[in-house]
DRENPALUM-351888 format. One record per residue: residue number from 1; residue in three letters; x negated, y, z negated of N, C-alpha, C in turn. Coordinates in steps of 0.2 Angstrom, whole numbers, always signed. Example, Ala and Ser with C-alpha at 12.3 -4.5 7.8 and 13.67 -1.06 7.14 Angstrom:
<sites>
  pos  code   n.px   n.py   n.pz  ca.px  ca.py  ca.pz   c.px   c.py   c.pz
    1   ALA    -66    -28    -39    -62    -22    -39    -66    -16    -39
    2   SER    -64    -11    -35    -68     -5    -36    -64     +0    -39
</sites>
This chain:
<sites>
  pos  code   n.px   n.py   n.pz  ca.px  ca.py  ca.pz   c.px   c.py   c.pz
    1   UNK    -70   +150   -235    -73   +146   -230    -67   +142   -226
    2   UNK    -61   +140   -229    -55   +137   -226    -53   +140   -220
    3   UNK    -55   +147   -222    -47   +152   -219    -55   +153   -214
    4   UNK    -61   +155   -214    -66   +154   -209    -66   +148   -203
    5   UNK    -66   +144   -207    -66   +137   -201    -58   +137   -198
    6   UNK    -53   +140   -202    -46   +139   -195    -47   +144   -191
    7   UNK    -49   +149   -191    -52   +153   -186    -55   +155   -181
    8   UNK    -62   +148   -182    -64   +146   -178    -62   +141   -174
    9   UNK    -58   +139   -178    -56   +133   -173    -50   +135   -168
   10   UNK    -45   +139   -173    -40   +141   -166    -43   +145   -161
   11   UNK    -47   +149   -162    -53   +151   -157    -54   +147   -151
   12   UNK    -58   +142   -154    -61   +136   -151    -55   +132   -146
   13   UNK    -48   +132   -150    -44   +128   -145    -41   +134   -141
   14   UNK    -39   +139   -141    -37   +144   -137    -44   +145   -132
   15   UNK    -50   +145   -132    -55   +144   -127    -53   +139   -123
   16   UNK    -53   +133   -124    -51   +125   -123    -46   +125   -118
   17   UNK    -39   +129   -119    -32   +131   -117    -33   +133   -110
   18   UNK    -38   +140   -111    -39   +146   -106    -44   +144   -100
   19   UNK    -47   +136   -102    -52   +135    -96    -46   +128    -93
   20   UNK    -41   +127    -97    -36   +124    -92    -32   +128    -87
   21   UNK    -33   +127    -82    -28   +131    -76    -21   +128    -75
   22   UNK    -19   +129    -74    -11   +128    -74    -10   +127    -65
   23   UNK    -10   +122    -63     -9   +120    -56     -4   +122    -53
   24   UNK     -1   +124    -49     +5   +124    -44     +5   +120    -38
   25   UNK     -2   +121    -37     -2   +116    -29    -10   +112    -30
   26   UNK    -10   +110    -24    -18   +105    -23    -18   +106    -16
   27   UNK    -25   +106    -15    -26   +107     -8    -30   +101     -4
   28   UNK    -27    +96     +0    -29    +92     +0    -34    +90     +6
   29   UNK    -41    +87     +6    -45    +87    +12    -43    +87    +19
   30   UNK    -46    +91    +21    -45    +91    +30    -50    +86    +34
   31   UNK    -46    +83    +39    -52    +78    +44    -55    +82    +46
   32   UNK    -58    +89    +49    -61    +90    +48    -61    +98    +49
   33   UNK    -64   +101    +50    -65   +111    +50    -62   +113    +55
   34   UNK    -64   +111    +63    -62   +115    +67    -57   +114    +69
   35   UNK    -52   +120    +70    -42   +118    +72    -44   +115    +80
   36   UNK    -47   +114    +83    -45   +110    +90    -48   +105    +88
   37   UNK    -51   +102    +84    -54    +96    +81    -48    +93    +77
   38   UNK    -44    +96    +73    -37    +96    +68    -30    +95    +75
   39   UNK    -30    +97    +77    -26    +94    +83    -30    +88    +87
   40   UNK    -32    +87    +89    -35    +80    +91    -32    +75    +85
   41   UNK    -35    +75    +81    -34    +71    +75    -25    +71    +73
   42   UNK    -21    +76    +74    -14    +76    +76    -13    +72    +80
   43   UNK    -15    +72    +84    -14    +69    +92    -14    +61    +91
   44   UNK    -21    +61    +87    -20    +53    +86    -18    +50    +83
   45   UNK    -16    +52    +75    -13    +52    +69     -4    +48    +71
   46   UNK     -6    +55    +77     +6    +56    +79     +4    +48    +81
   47   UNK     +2    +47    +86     +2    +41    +91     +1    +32    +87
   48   UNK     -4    +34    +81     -4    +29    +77     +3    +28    +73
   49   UNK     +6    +35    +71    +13    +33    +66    +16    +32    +70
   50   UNK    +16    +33    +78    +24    +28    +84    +21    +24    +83
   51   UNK    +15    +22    +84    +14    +14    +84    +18    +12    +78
   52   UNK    +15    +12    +74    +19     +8    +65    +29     +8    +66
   53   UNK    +30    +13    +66    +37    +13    +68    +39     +9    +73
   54   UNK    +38     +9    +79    +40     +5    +84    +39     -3    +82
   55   UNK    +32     -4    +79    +31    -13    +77    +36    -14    +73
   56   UNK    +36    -10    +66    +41    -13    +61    +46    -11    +62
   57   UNK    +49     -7    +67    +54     -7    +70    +58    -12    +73
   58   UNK    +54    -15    +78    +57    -21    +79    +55    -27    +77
   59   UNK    +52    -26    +72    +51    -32    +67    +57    -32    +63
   60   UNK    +62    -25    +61    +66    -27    +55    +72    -28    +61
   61   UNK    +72    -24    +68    +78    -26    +71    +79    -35    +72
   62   UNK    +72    -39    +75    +73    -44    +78    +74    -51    +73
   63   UNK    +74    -46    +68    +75    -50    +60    +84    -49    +58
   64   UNK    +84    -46    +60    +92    -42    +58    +96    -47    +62
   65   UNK    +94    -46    +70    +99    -49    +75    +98    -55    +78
   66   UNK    +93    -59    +75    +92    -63    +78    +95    -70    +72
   67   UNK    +99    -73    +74   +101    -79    +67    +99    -85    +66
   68   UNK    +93    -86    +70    +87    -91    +72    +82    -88    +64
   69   UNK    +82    -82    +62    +77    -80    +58    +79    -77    +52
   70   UNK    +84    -79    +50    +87    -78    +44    +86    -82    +39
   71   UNK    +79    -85    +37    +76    -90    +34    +73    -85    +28
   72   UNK    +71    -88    +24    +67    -85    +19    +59    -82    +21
   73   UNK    +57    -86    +27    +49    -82    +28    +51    -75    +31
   74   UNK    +56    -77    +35    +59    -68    +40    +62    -65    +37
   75   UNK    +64    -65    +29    +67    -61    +26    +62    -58    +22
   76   UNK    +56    -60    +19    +52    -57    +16    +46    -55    +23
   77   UNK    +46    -55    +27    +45    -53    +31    +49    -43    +33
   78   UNK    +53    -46    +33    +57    -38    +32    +56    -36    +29
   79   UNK    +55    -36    +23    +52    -33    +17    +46    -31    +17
   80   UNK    +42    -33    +19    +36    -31    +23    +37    -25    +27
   81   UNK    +40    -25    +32    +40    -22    +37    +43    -15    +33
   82   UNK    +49    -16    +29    +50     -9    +26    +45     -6    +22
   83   UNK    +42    -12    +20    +37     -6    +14    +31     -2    +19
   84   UNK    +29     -6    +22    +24     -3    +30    +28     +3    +30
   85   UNK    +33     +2    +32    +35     +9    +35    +37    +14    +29
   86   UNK    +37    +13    +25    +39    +18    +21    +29    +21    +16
   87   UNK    +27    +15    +18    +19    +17    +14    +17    +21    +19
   88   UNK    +18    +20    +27    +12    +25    +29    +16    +31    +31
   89   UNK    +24    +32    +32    +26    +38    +30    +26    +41    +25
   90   UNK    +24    +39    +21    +22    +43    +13    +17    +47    +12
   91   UNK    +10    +45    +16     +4    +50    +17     +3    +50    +24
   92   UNK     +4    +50    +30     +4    +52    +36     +8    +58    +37
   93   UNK    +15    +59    +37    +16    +65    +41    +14    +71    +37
   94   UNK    +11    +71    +30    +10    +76    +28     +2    +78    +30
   95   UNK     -3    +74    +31     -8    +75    +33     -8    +77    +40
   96   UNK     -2    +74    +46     -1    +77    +52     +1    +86    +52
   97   UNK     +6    +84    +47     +8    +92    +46     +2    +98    +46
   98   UNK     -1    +94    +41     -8   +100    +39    -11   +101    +45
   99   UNK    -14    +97    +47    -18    +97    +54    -15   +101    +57
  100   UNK     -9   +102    +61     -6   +105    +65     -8   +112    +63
  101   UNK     -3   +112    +59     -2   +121    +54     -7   +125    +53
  102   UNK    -14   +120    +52    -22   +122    +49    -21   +122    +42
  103   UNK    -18   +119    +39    -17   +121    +32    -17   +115    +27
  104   UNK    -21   +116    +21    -23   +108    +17    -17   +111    +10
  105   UNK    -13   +113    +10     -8   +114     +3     -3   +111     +0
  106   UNK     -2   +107     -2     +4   +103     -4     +5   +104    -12
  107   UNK    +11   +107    -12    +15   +109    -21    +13   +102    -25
  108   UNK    +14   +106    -31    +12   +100    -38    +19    +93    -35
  109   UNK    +23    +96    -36    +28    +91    -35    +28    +89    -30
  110   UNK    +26    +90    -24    +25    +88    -18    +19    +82    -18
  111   UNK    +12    +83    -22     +7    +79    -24    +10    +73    -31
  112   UNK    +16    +76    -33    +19    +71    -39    +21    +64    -35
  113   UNK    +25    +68    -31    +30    +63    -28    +26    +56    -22
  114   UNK    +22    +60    -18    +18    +57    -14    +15    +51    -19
  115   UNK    +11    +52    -25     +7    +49    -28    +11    +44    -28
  116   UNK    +15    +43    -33    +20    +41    -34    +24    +35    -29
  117   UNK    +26    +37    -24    +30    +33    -19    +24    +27    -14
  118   UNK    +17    +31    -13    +13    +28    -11    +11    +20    -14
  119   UNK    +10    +24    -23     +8    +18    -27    +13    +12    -28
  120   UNK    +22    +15    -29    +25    +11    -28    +24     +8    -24
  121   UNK    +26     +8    -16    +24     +3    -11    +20     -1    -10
  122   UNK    +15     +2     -9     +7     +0     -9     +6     -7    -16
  123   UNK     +9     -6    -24    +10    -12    -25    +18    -16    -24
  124   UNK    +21    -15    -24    +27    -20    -20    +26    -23    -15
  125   UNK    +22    -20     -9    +18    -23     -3    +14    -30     -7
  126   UNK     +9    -29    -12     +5    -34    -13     +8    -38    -17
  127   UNK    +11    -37    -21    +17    -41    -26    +22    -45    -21
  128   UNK    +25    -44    -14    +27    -45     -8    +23    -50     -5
  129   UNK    +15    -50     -4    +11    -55     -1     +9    -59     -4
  130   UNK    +10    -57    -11     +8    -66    -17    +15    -70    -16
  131   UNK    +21    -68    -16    +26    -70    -17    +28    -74     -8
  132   UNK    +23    -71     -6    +25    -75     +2    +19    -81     +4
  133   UNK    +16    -81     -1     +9    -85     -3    +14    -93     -4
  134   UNK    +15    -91    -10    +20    -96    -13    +26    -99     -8
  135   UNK    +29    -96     -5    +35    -99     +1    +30   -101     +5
  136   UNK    +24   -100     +8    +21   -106    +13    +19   -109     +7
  137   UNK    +17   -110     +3    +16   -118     -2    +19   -122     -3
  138   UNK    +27   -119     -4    +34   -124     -5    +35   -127     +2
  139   UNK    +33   -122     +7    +36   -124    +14    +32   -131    +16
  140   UNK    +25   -130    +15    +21   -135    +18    +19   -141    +12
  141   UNK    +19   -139     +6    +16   -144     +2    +22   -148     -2
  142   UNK    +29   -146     -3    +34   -148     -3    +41   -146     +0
  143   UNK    +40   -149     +7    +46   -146    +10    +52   -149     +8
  144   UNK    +52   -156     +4    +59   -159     +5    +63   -154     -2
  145   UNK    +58   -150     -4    +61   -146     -9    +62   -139     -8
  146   UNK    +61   -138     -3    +60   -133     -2    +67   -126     -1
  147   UNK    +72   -131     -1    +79   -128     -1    +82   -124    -10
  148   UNK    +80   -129    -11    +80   -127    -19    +77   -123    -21
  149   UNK    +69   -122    -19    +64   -118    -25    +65   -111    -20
  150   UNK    +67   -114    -14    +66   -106     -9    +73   -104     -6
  151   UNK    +78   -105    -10    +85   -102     -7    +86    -94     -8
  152   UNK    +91    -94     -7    +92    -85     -4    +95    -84    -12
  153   UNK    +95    -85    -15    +97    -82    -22    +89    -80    -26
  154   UNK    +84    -86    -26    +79    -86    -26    +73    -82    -22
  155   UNK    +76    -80    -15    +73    -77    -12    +72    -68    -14
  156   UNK    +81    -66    -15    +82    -59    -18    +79    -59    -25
  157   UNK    +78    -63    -30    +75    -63    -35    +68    -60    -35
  158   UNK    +66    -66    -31    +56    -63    -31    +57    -57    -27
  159   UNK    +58    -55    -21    +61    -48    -17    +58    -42    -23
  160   UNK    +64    -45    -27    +67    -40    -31    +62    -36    -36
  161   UNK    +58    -44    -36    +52    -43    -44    +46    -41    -40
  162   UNK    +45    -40    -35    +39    -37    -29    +41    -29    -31
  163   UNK    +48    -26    -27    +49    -19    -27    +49    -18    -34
  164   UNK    +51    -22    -41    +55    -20    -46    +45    -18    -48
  165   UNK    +39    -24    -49    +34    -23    -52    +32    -17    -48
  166   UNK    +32    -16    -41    +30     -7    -38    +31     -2    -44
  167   UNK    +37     -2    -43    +41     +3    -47    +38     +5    -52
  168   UNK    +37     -1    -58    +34     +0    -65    +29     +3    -64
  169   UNK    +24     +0    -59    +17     +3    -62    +16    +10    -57
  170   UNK    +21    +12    -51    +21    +20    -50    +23    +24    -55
  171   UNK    +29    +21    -59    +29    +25    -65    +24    +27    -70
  172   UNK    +23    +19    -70    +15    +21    -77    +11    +25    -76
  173   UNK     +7    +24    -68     +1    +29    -68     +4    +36    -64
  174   UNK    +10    +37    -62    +10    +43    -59     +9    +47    -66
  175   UNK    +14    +44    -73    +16    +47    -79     +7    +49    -82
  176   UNK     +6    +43    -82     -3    +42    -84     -8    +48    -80
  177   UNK     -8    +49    -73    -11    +52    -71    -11    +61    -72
  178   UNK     -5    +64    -70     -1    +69    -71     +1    +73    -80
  179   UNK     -1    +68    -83     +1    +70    -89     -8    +73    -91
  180   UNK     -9    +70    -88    -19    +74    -89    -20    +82    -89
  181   UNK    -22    +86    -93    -23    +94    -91    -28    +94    -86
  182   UNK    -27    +96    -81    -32    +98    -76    -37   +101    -78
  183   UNK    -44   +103    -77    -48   +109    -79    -52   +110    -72
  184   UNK    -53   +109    -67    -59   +107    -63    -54   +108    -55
  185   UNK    -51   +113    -54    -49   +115    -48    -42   +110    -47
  186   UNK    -43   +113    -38    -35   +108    -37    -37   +106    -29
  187   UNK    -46   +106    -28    -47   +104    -23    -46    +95    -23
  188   UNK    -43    +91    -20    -41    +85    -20    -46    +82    -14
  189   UNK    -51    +77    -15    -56    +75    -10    -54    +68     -6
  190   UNK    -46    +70     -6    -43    +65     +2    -38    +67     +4
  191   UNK    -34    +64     +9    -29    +66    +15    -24    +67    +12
  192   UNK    -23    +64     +6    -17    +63     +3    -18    +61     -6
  193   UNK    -13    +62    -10    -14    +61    -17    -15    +57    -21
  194   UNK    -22    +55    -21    -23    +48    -23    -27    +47    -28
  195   UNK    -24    +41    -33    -26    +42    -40    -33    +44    -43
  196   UNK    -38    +40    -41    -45    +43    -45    -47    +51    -41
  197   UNK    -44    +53    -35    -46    +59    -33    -42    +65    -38
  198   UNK    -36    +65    -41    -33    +66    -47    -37    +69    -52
  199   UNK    -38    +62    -54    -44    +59    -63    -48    +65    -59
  200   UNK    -51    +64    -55    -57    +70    -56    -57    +76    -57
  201   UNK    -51    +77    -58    -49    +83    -59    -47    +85    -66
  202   UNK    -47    +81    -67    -45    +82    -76    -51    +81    -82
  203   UNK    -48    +85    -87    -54    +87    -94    -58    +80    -93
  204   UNK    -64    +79    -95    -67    +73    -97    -66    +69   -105
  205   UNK    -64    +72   -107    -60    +67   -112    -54    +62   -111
  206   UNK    -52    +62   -105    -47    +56   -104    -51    +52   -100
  207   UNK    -55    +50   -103    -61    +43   -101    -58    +37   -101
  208   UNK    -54    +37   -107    -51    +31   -109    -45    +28   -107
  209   UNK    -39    +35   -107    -36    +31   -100    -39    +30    -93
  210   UNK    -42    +35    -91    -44    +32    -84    -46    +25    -84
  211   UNK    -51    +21    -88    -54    +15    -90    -47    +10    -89
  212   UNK    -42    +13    -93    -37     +9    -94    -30     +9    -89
  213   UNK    -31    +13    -84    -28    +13    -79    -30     +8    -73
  214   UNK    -37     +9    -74    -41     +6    -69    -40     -3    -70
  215   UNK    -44     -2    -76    -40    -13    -79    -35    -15    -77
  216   UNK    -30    -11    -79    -23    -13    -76    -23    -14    -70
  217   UNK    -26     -9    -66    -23    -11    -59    -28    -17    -56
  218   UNK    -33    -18    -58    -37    -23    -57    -36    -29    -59
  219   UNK    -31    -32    -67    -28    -35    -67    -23    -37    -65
  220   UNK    -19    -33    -63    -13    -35    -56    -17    -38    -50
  221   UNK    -24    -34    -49    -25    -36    -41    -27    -45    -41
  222   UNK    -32    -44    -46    -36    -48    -47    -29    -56    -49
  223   UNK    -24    -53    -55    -19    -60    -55    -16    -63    -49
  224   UNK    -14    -58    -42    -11    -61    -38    -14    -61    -33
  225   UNK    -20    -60    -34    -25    -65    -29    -28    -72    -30
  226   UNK    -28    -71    -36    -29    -80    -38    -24    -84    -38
  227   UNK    -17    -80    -38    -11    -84    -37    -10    -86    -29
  228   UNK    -12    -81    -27    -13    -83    -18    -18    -87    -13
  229   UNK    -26    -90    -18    -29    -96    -17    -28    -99    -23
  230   UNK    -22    -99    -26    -21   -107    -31    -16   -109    -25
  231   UNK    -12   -105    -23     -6   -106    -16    -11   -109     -9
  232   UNK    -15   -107     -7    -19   -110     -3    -22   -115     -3
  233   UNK    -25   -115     -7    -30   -122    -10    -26   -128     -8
  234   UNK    -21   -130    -11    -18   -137     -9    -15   -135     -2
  235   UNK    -12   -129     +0    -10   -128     +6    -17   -132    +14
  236   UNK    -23   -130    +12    -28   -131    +17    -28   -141    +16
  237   UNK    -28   -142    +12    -26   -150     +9    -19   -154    +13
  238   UNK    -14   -150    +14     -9   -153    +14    -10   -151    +24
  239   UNK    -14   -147    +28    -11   -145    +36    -14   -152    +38
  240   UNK    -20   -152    +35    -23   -157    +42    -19   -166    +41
  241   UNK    -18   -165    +37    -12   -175    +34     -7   -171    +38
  242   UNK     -3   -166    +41     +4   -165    +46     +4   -171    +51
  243   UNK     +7   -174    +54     +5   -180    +58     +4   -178    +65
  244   UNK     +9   -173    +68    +10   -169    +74     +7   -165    +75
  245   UNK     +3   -165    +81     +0   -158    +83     +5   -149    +80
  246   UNK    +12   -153    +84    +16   -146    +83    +15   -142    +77
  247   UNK    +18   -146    +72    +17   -148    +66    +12   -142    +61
  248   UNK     +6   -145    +64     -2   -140    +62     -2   -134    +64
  249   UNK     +1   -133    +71     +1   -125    +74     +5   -122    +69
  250   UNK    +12   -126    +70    +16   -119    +66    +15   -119    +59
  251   UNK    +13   -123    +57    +10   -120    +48     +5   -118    +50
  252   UNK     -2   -116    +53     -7   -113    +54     -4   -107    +58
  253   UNK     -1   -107    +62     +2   -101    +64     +8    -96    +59
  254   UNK     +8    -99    +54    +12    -94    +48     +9    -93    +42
  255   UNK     +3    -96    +43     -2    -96    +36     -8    -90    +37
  256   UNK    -10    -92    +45    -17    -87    +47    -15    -79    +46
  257   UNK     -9    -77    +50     -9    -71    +49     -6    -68    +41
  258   UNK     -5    -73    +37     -4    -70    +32    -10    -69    +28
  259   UNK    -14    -74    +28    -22    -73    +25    -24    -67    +28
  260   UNK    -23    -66    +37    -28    -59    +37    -25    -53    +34
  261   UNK    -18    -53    +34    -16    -48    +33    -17    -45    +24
  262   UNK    -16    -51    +20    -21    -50    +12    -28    -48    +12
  263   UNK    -32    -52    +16    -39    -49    +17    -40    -45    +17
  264   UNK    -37    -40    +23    -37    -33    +24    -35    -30    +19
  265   UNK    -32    -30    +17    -27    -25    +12    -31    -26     +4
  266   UNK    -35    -33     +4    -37    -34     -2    -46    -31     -1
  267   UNK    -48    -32     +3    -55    -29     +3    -56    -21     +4
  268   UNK    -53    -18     +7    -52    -13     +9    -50     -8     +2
  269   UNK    -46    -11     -3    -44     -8     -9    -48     -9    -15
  270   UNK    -51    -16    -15    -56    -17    -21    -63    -11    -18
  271   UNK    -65    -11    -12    -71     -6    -10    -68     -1    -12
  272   UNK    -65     +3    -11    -61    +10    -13    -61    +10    -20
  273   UNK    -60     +5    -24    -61     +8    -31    -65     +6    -33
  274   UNK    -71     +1    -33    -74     -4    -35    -80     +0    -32
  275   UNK    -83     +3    -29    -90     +5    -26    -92     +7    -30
  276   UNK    -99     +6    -29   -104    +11    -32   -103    +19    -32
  277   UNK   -105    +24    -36   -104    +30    -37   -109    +32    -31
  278   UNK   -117    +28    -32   -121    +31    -28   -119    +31    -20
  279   UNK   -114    +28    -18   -112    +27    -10   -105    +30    -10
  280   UNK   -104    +35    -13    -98    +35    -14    -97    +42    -12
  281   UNK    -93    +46     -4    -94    +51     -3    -88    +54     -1
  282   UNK    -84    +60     +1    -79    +62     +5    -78    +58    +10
  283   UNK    -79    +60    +15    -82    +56    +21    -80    +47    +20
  284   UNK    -84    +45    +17    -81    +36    +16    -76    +33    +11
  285   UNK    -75    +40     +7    -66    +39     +4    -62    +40     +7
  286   UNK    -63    +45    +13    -59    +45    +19    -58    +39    +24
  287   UNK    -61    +36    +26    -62    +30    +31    -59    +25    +27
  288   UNK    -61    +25    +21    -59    +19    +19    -50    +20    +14
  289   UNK    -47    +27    +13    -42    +26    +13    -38    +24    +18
  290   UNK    -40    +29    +26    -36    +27    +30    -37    +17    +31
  291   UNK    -40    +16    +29    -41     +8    +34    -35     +5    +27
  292   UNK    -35     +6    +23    -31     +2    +17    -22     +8    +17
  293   UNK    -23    +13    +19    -15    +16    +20    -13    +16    +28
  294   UNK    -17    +17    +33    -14    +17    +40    -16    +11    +44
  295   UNK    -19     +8    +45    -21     +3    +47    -18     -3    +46
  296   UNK    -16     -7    +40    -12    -10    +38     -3    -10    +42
  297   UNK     +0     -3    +41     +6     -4    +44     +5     -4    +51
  298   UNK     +0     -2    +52     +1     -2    +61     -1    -10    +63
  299   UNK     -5    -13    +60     -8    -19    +62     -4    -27    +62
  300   UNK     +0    -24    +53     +5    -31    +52     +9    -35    +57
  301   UNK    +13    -32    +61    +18    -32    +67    +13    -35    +70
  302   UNK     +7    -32    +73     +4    -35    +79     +1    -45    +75
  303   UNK     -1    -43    +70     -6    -48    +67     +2    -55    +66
  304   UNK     +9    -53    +64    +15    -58    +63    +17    -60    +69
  305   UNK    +17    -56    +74    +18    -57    +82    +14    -60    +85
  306   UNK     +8    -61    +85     +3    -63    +90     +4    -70    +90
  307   UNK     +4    -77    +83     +4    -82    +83    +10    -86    +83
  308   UNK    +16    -82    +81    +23    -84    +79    +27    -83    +86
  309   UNK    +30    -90    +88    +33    -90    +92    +40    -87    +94
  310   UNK    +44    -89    +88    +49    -89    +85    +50    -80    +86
  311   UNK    +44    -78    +82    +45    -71    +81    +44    -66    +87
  312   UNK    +40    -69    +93    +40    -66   +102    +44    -68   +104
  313   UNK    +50    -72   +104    +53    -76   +108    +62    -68   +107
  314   UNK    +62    -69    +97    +64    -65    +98    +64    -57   +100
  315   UNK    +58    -57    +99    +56    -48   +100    +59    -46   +110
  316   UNK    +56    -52   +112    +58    -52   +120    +66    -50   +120
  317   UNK    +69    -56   +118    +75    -56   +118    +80    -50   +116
  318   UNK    +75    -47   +111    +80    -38   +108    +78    -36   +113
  319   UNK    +70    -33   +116    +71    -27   +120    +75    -31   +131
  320   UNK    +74    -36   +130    +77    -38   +136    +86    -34   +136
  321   UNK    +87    -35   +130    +96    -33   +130    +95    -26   +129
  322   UNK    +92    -23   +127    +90    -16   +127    +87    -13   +132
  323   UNK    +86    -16   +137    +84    -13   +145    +89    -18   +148
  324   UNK    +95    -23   +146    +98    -23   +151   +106    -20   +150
  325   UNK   +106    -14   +144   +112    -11   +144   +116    -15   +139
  326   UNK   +116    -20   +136   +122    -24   +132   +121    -22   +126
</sites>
């Protein structure tokens, strides 16, 4: 009977083996079927990623050159601007590429690495916006301390802990997700390789990590959003006792666009993984990845521009000497 049941069973896991496929590539959603419709969407995809480049472009030049904004707010502002630029080149030109070519293929390790670099930025960007929560708190609710608790040693520190917590948890879940036996194709139902479009691909006994991947990252979102209205809460306290009109603009002109730019980026991600399953389609995983991967870089620039003075006064200033030859 022993020697019967190990033979069923090695059976049983050798069946189990054979219904796993062995991935090379993934083939990732097209916007949509028809290649003049796939060029269109090139067309505008291309014209979105100049936009993103040229904003944070001259967001990290006018930061660089400028010695008026060598402050702790435009430093982590630069940092901003790099991770923008480097989250929407991470899944944009490859989906451009597909478009053009007519082709959705990208290698395992090409879907590794993506994953991977995306989730890095994407949370060092939000670890970045907690951490710049707190610099308008100290600015406005203790400014006569504000040298001490926000100098530039302390500035490269939290910097550091923004990139440094990316890092960890693209390791964790790239290792997390990719360690899953795939059994259920290598069709991937978005533009780019994005974690629960993964999971679905994998055996249904990894319920538990997935569960546990998910907590996680909902606990990171979830702690540095409440760290971001405990930074508010006395901030909205402390603008309207400013004495000076001026005074109120420029903390509300450095507070507003940072609020919108957490909104966006925080609603758009909790509906993306938080929906209902019953409203839940190709189609509106698509809109709503791009609104939380493309939209954001392009938008940043215009949203830190519009109300900052400081920060148009210099953008002028760079491209004035850059059309007048110096």
């Amino acid at each position: 009977r022993e020697g019967l049941y190990m033979t069923v069973l090695s059976q049983l896991m050798k069946q189990q083996m054979s219904n796993i496929s062995s991935v090379s590539e993934f083939l990732l959603l097209a916007f949509t079927d028809t290649h003049e419709l796939q060029l269109l969407h090139f067309a505008l995809f291309l014209g979105i990623y100049l936009a993103a480049l040229l904003g944070n472009g001259l967001i990290l030049s006018a930061v660089a050159c400028d010695h008026r904004l060598h402050t702790p707010m435009y430093f982590f502002l630069l940092n901003l601007a790099l991770l923008d630029l480097g989250s929407i080149s991470t899944a944009l030109p490859k989906a451009m590429a597909n478009a053009l070519w007519d082709t959705r293929a990208i290698s395992y390790q090409g879907c590794a690495a993506q994953l991977f670099l995306f989730v890095f930025l994407v949370v060092a960007e939000y670890c970045l916006l907690t951490v710049m929560a707190y610099d308008r708190y100290v600015a406005i609710c203790k400014p006569l301390h504000y040298g001490s608790l926000v100098g530039s040693r302390a500035c490269a520190q939290m910097a550091a802990a923004a990139w440094g917590s990316g890092f960890l948890n693209a390791v964790l879940h790239t290792a997390n997700t990719f360690s899953l036996p795939l059994c259920r194709g290598n069709a991937v139902d978005q533009f780019f390789c994005e974690i629960p479009q993964i999971l679905k691909l994998s055996c249904s006994d990894a319920y538990l990590r997935k569960v546990g991947a998910l907590l996680f990252s909902l606990t990171l979102t979830f702690g540095c959003l409440i760290f971001i209205v405990v930074s508010y809460v006395p901030i909205f306290r402390a603008v309207p006792r400013i004495p000076s009109e001026q005074g109120r603009h420029k903390a509300f002109s450095t507070c507003l666009p940072h609020l919108a730019v957490v909104s966006l980026f925080v609603t758009t991600v909790l509906f993306t993984y938080l929906k209902p399953p019953s409203i839940s389609s190709p189609s509106l995983d698509m809109v709503m990845a791009v609104l939380y991967s493309v939209v954001p870089p392009v938008l940043n620039p215009l949203i830190y521009s519009m109300r900052n003075q400081e920060l148009k006064e210099a953008l002028w200033k760079l491209m004035f000497r850059r059309f007048a030859g110096e």
